[in-house]
C-alpha positions in Angstrom: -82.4 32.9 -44.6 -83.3 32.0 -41.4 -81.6 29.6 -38.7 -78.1 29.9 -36.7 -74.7 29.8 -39.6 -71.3 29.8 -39.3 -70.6 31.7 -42.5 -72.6 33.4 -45.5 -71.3 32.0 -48.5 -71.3 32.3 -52.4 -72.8 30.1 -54.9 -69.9 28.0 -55.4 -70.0 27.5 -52.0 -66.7 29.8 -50.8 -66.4 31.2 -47.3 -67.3 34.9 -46.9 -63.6 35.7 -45.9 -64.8 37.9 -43.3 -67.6 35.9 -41.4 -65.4 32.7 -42.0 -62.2 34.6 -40.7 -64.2 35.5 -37.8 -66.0 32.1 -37.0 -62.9 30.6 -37.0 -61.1 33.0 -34.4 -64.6 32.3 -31.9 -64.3 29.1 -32.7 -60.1 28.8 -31.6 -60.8 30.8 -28.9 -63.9 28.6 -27.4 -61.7 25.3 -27.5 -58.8 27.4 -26.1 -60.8 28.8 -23.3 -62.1 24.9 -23.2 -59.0 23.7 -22.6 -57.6 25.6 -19.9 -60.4 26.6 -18.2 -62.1 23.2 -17.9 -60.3 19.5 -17.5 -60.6 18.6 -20.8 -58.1 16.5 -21.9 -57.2 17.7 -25.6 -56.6 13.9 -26.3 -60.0 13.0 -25.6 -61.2 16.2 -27.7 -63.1 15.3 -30.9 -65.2 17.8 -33.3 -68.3 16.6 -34.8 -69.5 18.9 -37.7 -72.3 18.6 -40.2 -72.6 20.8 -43.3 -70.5 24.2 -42.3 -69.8 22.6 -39.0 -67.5 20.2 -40.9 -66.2 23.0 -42.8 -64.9 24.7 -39.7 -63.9 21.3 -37.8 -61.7 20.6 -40.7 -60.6 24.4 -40.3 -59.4 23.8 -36.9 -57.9 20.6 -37.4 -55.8 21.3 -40.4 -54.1 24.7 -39.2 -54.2 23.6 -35.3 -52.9 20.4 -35.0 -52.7 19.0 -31.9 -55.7 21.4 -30.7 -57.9 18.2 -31.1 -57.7 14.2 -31.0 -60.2 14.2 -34.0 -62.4 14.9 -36.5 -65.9 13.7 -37.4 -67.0 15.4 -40.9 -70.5 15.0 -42.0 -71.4 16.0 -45.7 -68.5 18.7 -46.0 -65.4 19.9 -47.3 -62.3 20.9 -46.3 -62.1 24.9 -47.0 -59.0 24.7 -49.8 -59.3 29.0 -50.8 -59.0 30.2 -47.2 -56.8 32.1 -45.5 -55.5 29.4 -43.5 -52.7 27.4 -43.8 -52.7 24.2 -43.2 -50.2 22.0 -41.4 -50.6 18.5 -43.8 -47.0 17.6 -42.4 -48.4 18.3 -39.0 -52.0 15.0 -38.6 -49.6 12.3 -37.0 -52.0 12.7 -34.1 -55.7 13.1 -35.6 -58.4 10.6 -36.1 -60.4 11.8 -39.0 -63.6 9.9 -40.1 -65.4 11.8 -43.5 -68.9 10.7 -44.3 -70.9 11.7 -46.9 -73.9 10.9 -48.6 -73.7 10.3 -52.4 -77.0 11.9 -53.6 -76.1 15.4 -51.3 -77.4 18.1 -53.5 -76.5 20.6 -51.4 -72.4 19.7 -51.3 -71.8 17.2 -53.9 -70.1 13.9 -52.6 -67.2 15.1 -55.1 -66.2 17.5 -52.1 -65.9 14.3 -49.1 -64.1 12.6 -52.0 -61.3 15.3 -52.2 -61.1 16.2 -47.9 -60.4 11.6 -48.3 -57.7 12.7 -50.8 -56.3 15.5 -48.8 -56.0 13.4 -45.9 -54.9 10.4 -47.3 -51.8 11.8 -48.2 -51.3 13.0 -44.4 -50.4 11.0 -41.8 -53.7 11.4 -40.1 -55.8 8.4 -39.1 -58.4 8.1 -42.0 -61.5 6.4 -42.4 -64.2 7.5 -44.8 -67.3 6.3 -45.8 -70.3 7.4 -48.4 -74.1 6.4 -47.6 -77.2 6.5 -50.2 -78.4 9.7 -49.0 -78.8 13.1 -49.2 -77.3 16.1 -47.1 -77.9 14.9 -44.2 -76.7 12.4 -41.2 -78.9 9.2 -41.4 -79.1 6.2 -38.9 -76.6 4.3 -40.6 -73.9 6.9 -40.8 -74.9 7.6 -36.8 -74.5 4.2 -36.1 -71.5 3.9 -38.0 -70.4 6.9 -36.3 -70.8 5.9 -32.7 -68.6 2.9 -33.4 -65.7 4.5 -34.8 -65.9 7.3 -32.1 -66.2 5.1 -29.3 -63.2 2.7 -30.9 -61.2 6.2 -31.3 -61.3 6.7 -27.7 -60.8 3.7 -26.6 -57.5 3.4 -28.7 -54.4 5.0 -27.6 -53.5 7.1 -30.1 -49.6 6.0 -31.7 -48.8 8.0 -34.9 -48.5 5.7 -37.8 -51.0 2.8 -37.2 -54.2 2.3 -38.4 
């Protein structure tokens, strides 16, 4: 217990429907609200999650495409036994980069194995990359992190290169 979440979840590490049905409206709502309130430019709009925060930027990504330019996913997984649907035919237009540390023990590198295998049968922008580490975000993936985001928005996005 303890500490700010996004969702309780089960052992298996499932979404409570409710709490994750409800952190995903708040979350739609906030980059909405973002959007049109503020001059952000959605092309130049990237989420950055770690742990459940990659769980719900995946979230957003999949079922709203065109909501965001792209996705950084640290040590997650994409949330498969929701009830969102998500748009595969829709990722012409997102920049995804999945890393993951191979001794996680907290979500198994299995997990960023299958969100590189959902994606890499989209046409989303993929890169992914596993680290010796555990579930966390070390220098390394940071580093490697910084470079791909600041590459990403210094590219023009056209669908279908990359």
């Amino acid at each position: 217990g303890g500490g700010f979440t996004w969702y309780e979840f089960d052992a298996a590490g499932t979404p409570d429907p409710v709490m994750f049905r409800n952190s995903y409206d708040s979350l739609v709502q906030f980059l909405q609200d973002a959007v049109s309130g503020y001059p952000v430019d959605p092309q130049q709009l990237y989420l950055f999650g770690f742990s459940m925060g990659t769980v719900m930027s995946h979230a957003i990504a999949l079922s709203r495409p065109g909501l965001v330019r792209g996705v950084v996913a640290n040590s997650g997984y994409v949330p498969e036994k929701t009830f969102l649907s998500f748009r595969w035919d829709a990722l012409a237009s997102l920049d995804v980069l999945i890393t993951h540390g191979t001794m996680d023990p907290v979500l198994p590198v299995g997990m960023g194995r299958r969100a590189r295998e959902l994606y890499g049968a989209s046409a989303a922008r993929l890169e992914y990359r596993e680290y010796p580490m555990g579930h966390q975000i070390s220098e390394e993936s940071l580093r490697d992190v910084t470079v791909w985001l600041t590459r990403s928005l210094d590219t023009p996005f056209t669908p279908g290169h990359g």
